[in-house]
N, C-alpha and C positions, 0 to 999 in steps of 0.2 A: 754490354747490353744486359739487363734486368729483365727477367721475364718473373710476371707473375700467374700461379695456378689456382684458381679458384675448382676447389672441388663440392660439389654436389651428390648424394649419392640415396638410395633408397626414399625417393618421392612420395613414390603408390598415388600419381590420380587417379583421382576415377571419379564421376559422375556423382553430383551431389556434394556434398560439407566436406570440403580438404583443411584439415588443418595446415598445411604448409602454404597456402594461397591465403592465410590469414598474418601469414607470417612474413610475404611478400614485402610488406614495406619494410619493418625490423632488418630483413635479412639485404635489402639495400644500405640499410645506413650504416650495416655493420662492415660492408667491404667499401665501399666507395671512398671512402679517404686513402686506403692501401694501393687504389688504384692510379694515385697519380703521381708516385715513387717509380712505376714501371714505364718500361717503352713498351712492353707487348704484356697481351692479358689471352689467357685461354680459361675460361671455363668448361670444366669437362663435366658431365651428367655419367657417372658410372653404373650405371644398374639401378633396375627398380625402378623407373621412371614413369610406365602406369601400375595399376593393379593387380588389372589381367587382361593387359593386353590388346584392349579395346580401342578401337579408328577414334569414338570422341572422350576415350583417355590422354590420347594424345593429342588432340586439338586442342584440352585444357592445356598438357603439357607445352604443346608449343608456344599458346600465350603468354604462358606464363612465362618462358625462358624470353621471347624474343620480347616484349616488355621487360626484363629485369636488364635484358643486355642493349637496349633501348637507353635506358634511363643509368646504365654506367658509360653507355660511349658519349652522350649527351653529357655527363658530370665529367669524366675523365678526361673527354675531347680525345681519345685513342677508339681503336678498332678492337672488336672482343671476338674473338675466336672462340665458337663452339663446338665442342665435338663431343660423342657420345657413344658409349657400349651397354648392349643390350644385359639382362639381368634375367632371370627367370619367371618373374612377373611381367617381363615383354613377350610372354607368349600366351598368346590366344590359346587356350587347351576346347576352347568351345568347336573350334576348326582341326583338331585332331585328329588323326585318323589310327584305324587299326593296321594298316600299313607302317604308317610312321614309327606305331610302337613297337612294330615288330622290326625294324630296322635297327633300333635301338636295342632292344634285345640279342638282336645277332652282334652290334657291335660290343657290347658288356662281356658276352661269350668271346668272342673270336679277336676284339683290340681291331687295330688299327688295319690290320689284313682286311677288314670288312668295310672300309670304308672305299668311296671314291666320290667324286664330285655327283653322280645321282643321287647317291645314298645323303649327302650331307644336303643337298637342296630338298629331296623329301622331309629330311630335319628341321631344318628351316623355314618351313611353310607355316609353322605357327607364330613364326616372329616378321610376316610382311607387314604386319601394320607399326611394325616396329621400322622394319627398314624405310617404308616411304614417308613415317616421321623423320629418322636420321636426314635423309637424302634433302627432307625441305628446311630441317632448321640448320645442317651445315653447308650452310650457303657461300662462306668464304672459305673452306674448305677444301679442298683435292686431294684424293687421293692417288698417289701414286702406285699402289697396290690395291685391287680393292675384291674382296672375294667376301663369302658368305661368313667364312670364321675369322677372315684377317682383312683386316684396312691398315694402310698407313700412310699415315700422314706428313708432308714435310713441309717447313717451314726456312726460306731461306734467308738471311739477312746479313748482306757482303756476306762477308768470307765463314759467317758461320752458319750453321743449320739444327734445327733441332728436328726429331723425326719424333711422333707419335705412332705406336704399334699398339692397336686397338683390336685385342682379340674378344672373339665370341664364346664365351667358355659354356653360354646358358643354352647352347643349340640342341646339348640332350637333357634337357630338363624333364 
C-alpha cells in the first residue's frame, strides 16, 4: 500500500486579504496528479493554521481545507484524511488569563513536578477555538488516544496500520 502525506503548515488566517486563499487554486493543481499514484491520502495542517486564534480564523480555515480536500477526492476518486496540530498562533491570548500565566511560570521553575491534568487544561484554554476547529474538520478521523497534549491516531488497512501521534508542544506559548 502507498500512502501519501500532504503537508501544510504555517497558514495564519485571519479575517480580511490571505495570501494563501489566493493561492488555493495553484496549490490544487500542484498536488492533484500525485494523488492518484496513492491508495490512501492524509493531509496534515501542522501549526499555525489561524493568526491568533480566532472562532472566524478558523471558519476561513475550515473552508478552505474542506474545499481543497473536496475538490482532491472529487479528482482523485480516494478518501483524504485530515488531521491537524495546534501551533502557537492557535492560541487566543485575547482569552488569557493571569492564572494561566502563572501556571506556566510555575511550570518553567519547577518541570514537570508541576504539572497535572488541571494545570494543563488551564493551559489550554487559550487553544479551544483551536480544538472545536480540529474536532469539526477531522471528521474521518478517531482518535484512539485523545487528551489535551496528545491524540493519536490510527489507521488500519488488513494486516497493517499506520498510527499518527499528534502532540500539542504550543499549549505553553
Amino acid at each position: 500500500m502507498k500512502i501519501q502525506i500532504i503537508q501544510l503548515s504555517d497558514i495564519h488566517f485571519k479575517e480580511g486579504e490571505n495570501s494563501f486563499q489566493k493561492k488555493e487554486e495553484k496549490l490544487f493543481e500542484s498536488i492533484r496528479n500525485s494523488t492518484l499514484e496513492y491508495e490512501e491520502i492524509f493531509l496534515l495542517v501542522t501549526g499555525d493554521i489561524a493568526f491568533s486564534g480566532k472562532e472566524k480564523e478558523y471558519d476561513l480555515g475550515s473552508n478552505f481545507l474542506k474545499g481543497l480536500k473536496t475538490k482532491l477526492e472529487e479528482y482523485s476518486q480516494k478518501k483524504i484524511n485530515i488531521l491537524t496540530i495546534p501551533g502557537n498562533h492557535d492560541c487566543d491570548f485575547d482569552i488569557d488569563t493571569k492564572a494561566r500565566q502563572n501556571q506556566l511560570n510555575i511550570i518553567q521553575r519547577l518541570g514537570d513536578s508541576a504539572i497535572d491534568d488541571s494545570v494543563i487544561n488551564q493551559c489550554v484554554e487559550v487553544q479551544k477555538n483551536y480544538f472545536t476547529f480540529r474536532d469539526s474538520i477531522q471528521e474521518t478521523a478517531k482518535a484512539a488516544y485523545a487528551h489535551p497534549l496528545l491524540s493519536v491516531y490510527p489507521f488500519d488497512y488488513g494486516e497493517k496500520r499506520i498510527v499518527f501521534h499528534c502532540y500539542n508542544t504550543a499549549y505553553m506559548s
